[in-house]
LUMKOL-338028 format. One line per 8 residues: number of its first residue (from 1); their letters; for each residue x, y, z of N, C-alpha, C. Coordinates in steps of 0.2 Angstrom, whole numbers. Layout:
N
NUM = a = X,Y,Z,X,Y,Z,X,Y,Z  ...
//
This chain:
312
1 = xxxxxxxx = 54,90,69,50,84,69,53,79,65  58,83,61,63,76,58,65,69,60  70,75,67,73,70,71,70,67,75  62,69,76,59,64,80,56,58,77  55,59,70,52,55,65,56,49,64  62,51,63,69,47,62,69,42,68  72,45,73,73,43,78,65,38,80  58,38,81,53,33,81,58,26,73
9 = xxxxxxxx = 57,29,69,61,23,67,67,20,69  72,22,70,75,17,74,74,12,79  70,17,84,68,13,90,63,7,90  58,8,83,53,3,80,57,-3,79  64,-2,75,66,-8,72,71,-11,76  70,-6,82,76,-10,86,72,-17,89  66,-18,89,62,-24,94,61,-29,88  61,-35,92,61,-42,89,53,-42,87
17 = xxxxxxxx = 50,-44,83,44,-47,82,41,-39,79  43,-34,74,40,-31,73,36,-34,67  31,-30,69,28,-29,59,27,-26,53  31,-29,48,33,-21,45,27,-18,40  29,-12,39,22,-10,32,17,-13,28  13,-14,31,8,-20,27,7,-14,18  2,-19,16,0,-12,10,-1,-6,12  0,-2,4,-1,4,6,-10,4,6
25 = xxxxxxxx = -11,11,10,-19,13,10,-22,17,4  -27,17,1,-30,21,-3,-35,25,-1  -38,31,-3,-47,33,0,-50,31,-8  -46,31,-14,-49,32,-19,-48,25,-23  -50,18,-19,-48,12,-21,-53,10,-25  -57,14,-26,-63,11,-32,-61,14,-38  -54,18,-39,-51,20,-45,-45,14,-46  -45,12,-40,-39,6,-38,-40,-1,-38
33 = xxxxxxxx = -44,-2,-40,-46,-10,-38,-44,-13,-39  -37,-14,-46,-37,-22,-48,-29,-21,-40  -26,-17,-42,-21,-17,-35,-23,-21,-30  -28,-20,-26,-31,-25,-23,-36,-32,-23  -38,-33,-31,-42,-38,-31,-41,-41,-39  -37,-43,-38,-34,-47,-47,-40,-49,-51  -45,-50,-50,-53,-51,-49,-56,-48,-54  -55,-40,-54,-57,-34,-57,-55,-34,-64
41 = xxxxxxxx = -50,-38,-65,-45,-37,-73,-50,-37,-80  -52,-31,-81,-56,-32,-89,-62,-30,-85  -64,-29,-81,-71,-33,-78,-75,-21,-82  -71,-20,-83,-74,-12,-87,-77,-11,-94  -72,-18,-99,-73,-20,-104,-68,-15,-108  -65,-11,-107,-62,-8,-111,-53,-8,-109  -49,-7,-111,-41,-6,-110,-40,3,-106  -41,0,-99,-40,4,-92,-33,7,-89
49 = xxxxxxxx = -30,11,-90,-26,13,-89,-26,18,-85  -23,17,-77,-25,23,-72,-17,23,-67  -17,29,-66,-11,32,-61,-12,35,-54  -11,32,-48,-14,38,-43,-6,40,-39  -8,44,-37,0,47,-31,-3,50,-25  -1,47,-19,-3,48,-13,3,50,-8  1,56,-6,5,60,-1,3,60,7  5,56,12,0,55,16,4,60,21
57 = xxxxxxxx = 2,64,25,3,66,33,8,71,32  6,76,26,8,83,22,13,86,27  17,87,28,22,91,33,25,91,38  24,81,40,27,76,41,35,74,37  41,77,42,45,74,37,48,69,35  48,65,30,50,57,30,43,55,32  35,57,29,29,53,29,29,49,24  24,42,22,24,39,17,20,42,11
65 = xxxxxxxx = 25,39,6,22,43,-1,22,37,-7  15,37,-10,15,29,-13,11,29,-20  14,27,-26,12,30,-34,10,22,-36  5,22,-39,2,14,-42,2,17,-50  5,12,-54,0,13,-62,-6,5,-62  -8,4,-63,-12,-2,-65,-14,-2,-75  -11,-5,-78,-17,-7,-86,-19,-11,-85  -24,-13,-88,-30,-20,-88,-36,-19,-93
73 = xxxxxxxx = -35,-25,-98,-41,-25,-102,-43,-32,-104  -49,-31,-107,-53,-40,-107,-46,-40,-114  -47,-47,-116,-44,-50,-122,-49,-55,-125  -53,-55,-121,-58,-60,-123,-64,-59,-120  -71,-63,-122,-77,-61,-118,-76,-63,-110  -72,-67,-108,-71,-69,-102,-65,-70,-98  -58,-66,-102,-54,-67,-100,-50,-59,-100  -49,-58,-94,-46,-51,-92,-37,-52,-91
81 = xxxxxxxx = -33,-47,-92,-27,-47,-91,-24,-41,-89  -20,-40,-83,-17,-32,-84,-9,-33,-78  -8,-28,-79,-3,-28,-74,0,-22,-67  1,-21,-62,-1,-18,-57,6,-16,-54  10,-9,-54,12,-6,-50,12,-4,-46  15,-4,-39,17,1,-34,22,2,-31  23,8,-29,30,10,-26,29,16,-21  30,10,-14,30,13,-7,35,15,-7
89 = xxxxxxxx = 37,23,-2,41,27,2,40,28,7  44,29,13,44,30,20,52,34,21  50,37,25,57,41,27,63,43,22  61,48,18,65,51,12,70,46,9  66,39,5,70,35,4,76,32,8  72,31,16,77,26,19,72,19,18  67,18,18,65,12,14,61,14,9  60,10,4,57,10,-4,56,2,-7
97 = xxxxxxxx = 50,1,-8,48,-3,-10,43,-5,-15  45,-8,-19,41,-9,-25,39,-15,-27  31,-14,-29,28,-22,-29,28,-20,-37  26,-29,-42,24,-26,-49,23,-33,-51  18,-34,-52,13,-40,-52,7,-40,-60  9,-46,-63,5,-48,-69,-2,-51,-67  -8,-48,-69,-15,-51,-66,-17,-54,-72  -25,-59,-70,-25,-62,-76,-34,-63,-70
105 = xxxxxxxx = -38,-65,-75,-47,-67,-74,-50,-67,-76  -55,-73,-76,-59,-77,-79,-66,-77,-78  -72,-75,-83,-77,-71,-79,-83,-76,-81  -85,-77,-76,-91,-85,-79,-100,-78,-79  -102,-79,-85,-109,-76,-84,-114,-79,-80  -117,-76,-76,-122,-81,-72,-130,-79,-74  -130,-72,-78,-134,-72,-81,-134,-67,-85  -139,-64,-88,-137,-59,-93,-133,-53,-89
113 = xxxxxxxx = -137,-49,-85,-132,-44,-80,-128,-47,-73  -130,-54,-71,-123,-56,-65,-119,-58,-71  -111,-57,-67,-105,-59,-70,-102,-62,-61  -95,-67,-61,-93,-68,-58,-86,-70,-58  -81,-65,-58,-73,-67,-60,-70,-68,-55  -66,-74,-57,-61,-76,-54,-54,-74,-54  -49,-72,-50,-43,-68,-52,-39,-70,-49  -30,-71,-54,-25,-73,-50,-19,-66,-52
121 = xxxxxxxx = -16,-66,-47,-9,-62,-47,-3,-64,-47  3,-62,-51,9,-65,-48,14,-61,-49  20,-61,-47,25,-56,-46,28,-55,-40  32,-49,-36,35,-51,-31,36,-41,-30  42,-40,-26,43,-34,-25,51,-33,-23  54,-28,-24,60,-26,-22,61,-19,-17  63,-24,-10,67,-21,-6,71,-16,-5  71,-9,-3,77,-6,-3,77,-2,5
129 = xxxxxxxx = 83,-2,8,83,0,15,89,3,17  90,9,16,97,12,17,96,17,25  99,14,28,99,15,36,104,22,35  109,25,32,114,29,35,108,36,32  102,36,29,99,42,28,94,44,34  93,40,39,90,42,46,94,48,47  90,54,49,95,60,52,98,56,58  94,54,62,99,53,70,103,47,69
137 = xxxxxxxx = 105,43,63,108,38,62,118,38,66  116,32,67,124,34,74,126,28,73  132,26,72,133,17,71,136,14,79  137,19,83,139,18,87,134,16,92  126,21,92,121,18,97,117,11,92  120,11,87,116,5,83,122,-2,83  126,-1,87,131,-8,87,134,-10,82  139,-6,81,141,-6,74,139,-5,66
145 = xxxxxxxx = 131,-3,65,129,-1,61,124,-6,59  119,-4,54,113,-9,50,115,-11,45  115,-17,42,117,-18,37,111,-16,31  113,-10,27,106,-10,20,104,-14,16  99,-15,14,95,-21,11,97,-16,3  98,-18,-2,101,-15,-10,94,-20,-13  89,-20,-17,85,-23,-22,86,-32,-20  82,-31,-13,81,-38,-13,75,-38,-14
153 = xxxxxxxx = 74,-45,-17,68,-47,-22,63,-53,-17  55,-51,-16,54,-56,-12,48,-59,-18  47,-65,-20,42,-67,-26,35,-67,-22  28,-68,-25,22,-67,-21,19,-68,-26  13,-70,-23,3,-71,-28,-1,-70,-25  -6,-68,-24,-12,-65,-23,-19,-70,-27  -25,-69,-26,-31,-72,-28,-35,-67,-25  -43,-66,-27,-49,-63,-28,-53,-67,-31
161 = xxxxxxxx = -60,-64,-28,-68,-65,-31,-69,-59,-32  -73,-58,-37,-77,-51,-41,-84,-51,-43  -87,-50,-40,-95,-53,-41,-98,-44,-44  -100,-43,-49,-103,-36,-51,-111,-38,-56  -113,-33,-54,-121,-32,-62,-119,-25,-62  -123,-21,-67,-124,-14,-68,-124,-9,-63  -127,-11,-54,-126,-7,-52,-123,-11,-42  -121,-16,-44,-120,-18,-39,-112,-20,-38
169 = xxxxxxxx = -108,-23,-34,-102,-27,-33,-102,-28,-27  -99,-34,-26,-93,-37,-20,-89,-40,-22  -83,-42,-18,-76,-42,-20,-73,-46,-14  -70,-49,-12,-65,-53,-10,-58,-55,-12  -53,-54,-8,-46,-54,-12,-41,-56,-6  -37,-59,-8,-30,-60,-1,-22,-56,-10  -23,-52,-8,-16,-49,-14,-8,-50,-14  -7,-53,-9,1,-58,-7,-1,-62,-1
177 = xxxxxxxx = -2,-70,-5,-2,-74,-2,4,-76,6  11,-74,2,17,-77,6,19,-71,10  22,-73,16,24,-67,20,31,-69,22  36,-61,20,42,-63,21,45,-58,25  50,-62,27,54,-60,35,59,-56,30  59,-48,35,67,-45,33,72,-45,41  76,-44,38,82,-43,46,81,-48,48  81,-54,47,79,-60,53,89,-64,52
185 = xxxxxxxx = 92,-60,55,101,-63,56,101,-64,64  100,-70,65,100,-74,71,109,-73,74  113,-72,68,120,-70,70,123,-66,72  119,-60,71,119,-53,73,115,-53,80  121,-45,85,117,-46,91,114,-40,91  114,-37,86,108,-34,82,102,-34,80  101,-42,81,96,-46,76,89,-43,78  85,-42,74,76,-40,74,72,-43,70
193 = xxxxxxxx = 66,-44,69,61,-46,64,59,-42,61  54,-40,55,50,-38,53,47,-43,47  39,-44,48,38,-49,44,28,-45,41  30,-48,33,25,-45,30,20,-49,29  10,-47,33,7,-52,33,1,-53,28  -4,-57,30,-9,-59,26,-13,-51,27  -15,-47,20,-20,-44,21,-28,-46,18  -31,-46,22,-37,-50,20,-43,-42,18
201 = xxxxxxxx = -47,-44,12,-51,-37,8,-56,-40,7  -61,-34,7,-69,-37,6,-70,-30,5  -75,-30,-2,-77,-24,-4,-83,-23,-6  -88,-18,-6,-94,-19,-10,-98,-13,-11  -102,-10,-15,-106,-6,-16,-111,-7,-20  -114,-2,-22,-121,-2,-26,-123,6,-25  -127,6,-30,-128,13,-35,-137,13,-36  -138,18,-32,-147,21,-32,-146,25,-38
209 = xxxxxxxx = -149,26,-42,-152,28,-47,-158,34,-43  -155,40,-40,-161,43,-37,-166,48,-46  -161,51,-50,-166,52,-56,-163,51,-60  -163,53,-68,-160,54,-73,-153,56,-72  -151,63,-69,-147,66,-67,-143,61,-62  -145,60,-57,-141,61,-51,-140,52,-49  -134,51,-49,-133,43,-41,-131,45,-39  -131,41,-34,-129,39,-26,-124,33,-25
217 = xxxxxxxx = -119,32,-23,-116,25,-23,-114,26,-13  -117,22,-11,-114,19,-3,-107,14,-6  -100,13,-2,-96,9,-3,-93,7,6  -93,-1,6,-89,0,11,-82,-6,8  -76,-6,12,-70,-10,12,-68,-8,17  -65,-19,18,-64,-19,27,-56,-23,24  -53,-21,28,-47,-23,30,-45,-27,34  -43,-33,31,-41,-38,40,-31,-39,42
225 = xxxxxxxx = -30,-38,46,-23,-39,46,-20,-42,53  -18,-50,53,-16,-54,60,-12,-47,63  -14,-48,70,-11,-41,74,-11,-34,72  -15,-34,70,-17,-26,67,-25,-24,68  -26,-17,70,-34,-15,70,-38,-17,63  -41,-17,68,-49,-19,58,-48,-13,57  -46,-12,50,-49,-7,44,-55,-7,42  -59,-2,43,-66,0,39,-66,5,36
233 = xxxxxxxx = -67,5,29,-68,13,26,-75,12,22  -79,17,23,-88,19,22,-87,26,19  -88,27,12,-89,32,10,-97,32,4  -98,39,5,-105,42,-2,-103,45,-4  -104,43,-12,-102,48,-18,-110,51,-22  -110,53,-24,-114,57,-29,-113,59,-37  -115,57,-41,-113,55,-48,-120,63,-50  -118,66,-52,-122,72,-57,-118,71,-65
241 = xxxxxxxx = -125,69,-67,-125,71,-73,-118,65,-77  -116,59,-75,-110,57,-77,-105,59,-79  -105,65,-75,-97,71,-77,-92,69,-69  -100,72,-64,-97,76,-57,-97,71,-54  -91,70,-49,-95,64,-42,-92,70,-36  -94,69,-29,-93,71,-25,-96,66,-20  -93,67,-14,-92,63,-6,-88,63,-3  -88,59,3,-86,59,10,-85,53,11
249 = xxxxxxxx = -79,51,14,-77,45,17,-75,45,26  -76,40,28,-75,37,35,-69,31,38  -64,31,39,-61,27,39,-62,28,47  -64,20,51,-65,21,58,-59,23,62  -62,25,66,-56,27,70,-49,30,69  -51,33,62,-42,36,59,-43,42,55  -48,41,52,-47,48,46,-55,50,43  -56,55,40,-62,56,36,-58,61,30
257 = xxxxxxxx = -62,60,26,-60,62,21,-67,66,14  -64,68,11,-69,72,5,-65,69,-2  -70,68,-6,-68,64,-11,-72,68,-18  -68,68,-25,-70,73,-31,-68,70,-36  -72,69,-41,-71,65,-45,-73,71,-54  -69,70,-60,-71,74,-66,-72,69,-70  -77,67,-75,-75,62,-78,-73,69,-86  -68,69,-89,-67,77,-93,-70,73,-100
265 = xxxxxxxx = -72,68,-101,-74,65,-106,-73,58,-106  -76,57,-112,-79,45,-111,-75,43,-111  -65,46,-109,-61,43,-110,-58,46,-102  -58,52,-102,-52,53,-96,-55,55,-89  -53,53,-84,-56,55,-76,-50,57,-75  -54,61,-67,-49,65,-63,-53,63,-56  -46,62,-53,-52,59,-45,-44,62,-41  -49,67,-35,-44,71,-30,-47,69,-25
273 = xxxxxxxx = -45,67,-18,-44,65,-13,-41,68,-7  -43,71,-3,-41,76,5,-41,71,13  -39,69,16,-40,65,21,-37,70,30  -41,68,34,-39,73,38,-39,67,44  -35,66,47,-34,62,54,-39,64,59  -42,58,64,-46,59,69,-42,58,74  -37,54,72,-31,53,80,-28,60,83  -24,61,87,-21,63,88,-16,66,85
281 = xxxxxxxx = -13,65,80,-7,64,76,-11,71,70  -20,69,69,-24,75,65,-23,82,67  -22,82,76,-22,88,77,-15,93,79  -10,87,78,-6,91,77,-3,97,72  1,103,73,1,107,68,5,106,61  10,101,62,13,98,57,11,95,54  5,93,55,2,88,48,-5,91,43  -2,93,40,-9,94,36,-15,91,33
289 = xxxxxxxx = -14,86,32,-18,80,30,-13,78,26  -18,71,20,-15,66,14,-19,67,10  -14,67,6,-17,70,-1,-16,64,-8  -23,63,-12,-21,57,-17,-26,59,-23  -22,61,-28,-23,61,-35,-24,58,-41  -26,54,-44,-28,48,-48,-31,52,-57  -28,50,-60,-29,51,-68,-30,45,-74  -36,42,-75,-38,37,-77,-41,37,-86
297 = xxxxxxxx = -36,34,-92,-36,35,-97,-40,26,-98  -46,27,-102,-49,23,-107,-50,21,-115  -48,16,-117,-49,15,-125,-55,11,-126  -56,14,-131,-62,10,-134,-58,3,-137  -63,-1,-136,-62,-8,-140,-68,-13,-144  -65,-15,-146,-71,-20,-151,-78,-25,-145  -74,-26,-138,-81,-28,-133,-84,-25,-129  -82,-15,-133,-86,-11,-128,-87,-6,-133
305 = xxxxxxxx = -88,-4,-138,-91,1,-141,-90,8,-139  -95,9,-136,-95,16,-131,-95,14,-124  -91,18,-122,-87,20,-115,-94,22,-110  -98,18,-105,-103,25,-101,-98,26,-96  -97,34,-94,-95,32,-87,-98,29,-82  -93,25,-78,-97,20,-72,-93,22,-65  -97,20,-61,-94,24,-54,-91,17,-51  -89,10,-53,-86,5,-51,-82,3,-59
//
């Protein structure tokens, strides 16, 4: 499956007008949300420190495998700050890229429980492409070879809306504005495109209170991307007892998933994520599903006293 894995990329990058890797995917983006919505920064009120690792299409060799850190905390009654890693892998580091962006948001009260923040992003990502790690790499079928991309750096900014009360949200965000062309050498008769586009988010949920014990949260996020299928992901979680969450996710036409959440105390969570494909690609025997991890540390601070856990 290697050399077949390999070899599809070759053949992908051999056409003019590809598209390349848009953002990476989450199931557990309600643990991730300033990454996609600058919006969020502070919006928990305490100094948020979270890590997740996502192993996607387990048995697959050369699948993508993709690590975020994000911190973020208010600094003021209105004024959110944090900063947002990630670092995408595809094909055992024959591309590696890395985004890392400073966020910042401004949160207007609209009443005593609506809030409504405004978020910016900035920063950029570095490039990395070493073509001779293809198993079936040939310089001879590739016309004298690909030239590697080494830490090229492309800048970028992002914006979001964050609309929250106690038990509601919605969200809107474009996370890199500017889209940028790799391999575009008009000089080479090798020459091909890959170009990174606009992804457009929209997020929202809300939390039934069925008793003392037990919520409910419905969430949905849609994904918009020029020349790409609509992303939709619909999941239900279950909050017992503000420890336990459990649920199920729906990614249309691509995956289902189960979702487990610990919070081990008013300070640390544990959110595990299983994902199984409904394409084709699910039934195959080499793939076991994706798998994503997430460990979320909080500080108390002077604009939050006590921590409750919150399922956004």
């Amino acid at each position: 499956m290697k050399k077949y894995f390999t070899l599809l990329v070759l053949i992908l990058t051999s056409f003019s007008g590809l598209v390349a890797q848009q953002d990476a995917q989450y199931t557990q983006y309600m643990y991730n949300t300033v990454t996609i919505n600058p919006a969020y920064a502070g919006s928990r009120g305490v100094l948020s420190i979270a890590g997740l690792h996502r192993s996607q299409w387990i048995g697959l060799e050369g699948a993508p495998k993709t690590q975020t850190l994000n911190v973020h905390s208010p600094i003021s009654e209105r004024v959110g700050i944090g900063v947002s890693i990630v670092n995408d892998e595809i094909g055992n580091g024959t591309s590696q890229e890395t985004f890392f962006d400073g966020v910042f948001s401004y949160t207007i009260p609209l009443s005593r429980e609506r809030k409504l923040s405004f978020g910016l992003k900035a920063g950029g990502n570095l490039l990395n492409v070493d073509f001779t790690k293809l198993a079936n790499y040939n310089e001879e079928v590739t016309g004298g070879g690909l030239v590697n991309i080494d830490q090229k750096f492309s800048p970028n900014f992002g914006a979001g809306l964050y609309y929250y009360t106690d038990n509601f949200y919605a969200g809107v965000s474009i996370p890199n504005f500017l889209t940028t062309k790799h391999f575009d050498d008009s000089e080479s008769s090798a020459s091909f495109l890959a170009e990174e586009r606009l992804n457009f988010y929209l997020i929202t949920g809300y939390i039934f209170e069925l008793n003392q014990r037990l919520k409910f949260k419905p969430t949905l996020l849609t994904k918009v991307i020029k020349g790409a299928p609509l992303q939709i992901d619909v999941s239900a979680n279950f909050l017992l007892n503000d420890k336990f969450s459990l649920g199920a996710a729906y990614r249309w036409d691509a995956e289902v998933s189960a979702l487990f959440g610990f919070q081990i105390n008013d300070k640390f969570l544990l959110g595990l994520a299983y994902d199984r494909e409904t394409t084709e690609l699910g039934s195959q025997r080499f793939n076991d599903g994706s798998f994503e991890v997430v460990l979320r540390y909080e500080f108390l601070t002077r604009y939050k006293r006590v921590v409750a856990p919150r399922f956004f």
